[in-house]
N, C-alpha and C positions, 0 to 999 in steps of 0.2 A: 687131579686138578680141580675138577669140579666140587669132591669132596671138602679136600681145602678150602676152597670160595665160601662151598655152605656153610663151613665150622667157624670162619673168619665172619662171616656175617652177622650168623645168627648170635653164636659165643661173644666174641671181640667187640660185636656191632653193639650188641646190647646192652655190653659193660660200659662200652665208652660213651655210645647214648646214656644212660642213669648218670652217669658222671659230671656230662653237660647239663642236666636237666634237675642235678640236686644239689652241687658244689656251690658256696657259700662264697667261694674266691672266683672273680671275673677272671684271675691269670690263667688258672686249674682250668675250668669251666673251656677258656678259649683254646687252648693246648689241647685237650680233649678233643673239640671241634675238628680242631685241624686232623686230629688223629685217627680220625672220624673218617674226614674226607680221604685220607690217603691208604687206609684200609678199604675204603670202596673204591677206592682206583686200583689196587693191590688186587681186590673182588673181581672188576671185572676185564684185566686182563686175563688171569685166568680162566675166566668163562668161555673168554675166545669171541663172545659174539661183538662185530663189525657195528660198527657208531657208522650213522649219516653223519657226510661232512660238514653240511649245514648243522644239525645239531651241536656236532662237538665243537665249532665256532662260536654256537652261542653261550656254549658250557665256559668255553677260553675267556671268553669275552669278560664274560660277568664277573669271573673272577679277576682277572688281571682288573679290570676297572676300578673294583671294590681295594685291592691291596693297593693300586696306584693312588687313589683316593687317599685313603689312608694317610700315607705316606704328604700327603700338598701336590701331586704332581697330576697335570691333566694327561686325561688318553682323548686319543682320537682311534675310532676303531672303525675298518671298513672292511666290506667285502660283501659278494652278492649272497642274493636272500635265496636263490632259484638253484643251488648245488645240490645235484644230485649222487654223487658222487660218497662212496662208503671209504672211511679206515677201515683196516685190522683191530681189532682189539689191541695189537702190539705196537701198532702204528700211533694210536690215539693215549695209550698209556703214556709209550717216551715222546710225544711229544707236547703230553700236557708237562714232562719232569723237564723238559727242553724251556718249555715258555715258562713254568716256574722260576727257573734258575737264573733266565734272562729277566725276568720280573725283578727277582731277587739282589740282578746286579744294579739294577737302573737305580733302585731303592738306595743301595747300600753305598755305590760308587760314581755314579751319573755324575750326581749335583743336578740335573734335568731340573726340568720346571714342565716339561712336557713331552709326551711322547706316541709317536702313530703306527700303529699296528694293521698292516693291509693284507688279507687274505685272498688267494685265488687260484686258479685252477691253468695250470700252461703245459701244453701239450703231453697231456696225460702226467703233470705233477701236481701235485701243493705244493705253494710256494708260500711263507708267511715272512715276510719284513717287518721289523720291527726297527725303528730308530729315534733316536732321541737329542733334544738337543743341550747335552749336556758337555760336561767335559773333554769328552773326549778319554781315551787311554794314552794315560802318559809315556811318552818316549821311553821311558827309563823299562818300561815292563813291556815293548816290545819285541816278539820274539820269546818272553818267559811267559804267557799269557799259557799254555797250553800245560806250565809246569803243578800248574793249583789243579784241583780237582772240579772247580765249576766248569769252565773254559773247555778243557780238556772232557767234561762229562758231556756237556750236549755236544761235541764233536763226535764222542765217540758213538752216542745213542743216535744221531743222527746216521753214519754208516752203516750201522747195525742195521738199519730199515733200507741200505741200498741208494740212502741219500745222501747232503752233505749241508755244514753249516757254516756260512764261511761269517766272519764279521772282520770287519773294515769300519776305524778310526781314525782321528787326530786329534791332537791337540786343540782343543776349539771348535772342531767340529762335529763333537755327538759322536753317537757310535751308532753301527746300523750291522745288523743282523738280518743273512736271509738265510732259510733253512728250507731246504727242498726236499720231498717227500714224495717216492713216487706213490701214485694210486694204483 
């Protein structure tokens, strides 16, 4: 595993760095990027070494803000500065692919104009909420929600770490994501 990480770093790392940093095309250039970040996420799960929670909050943070931005849509982001408290390597991997994916629907499916992501620590879990006030999930895809592969992935990544993700919608009223994680 380790070997892998090193090869994926140094090899992978370095192509797709020169890629970003000489490509002529913003589209090429920003794909890269991306490709970039998720082979170092890829990196260091397999390392195995433990993220401070505080840290990987501020890692979340910045990116969801940065894509939410993007997109028109405000974040509100909370949670305390003083956690001391470590992931897994395995734990902060899925559940940076967990808050990506929920990122990805707010973008895609919300219609949001804004949305609050609260982080914290409850009797020996993580617990992250995320809600927004957008649409809602429509009636009609109640019950099939788990049949697509987004829905259905951060549930399943979610158990995998002994936690769960439940999200709760309506029509009108936003959709709200808590995804518990134990430490």
């Amino acid at each position: 595993r380790k070997r892998i990480a090193a090869d994926l770093h140094d090899d992978l790392g370095a192509k797709l760095l020169t890629i970003v940093h000489t490509s002529e095309s913003d589209r090429i250039s920003t794909l890269a990027r991306e490709a970039l970040e998720e082979m170092r996420l890829s990196v260091r799960g397999l390392t195995g070494r433990a993220v401070r929670l505080a840290d990987a909050l501020g890692d979340w943070r910045a990116e969801v803000v940065s894509r939410l931005a993007q997109a028109g849509i405000e974040a509100d982001w909370s949670a305390p500065d003083d956690l001391t408290q470590t992931l897994s390597a395995r734990a902060y991997v899925q559940t940076t692919r967990i808050l990506r994916e929920a990122t990805s629907n707010i973008i895609k499916h919300s219609g949001a104009s804004r949305c609050t992501f609260h982080g914290a620590v409850k009797r020996g879990d993580f617990v992250l909420t995320i809600q927004d006030n957008g649409n809602g999930i429509p009636m009609e895809l109640d019950g099939k929600l788990d049949r697509g592969h987004g829905m259905a992935s951060m549930k399943h990544r979610a158990k995998q770490l002994q936690g769960q993700c439940l999200v709760e919608s309506g029509p009108g009223y936003g959709t709200v994501i808590r995804l518990t994680i134990p430490l």
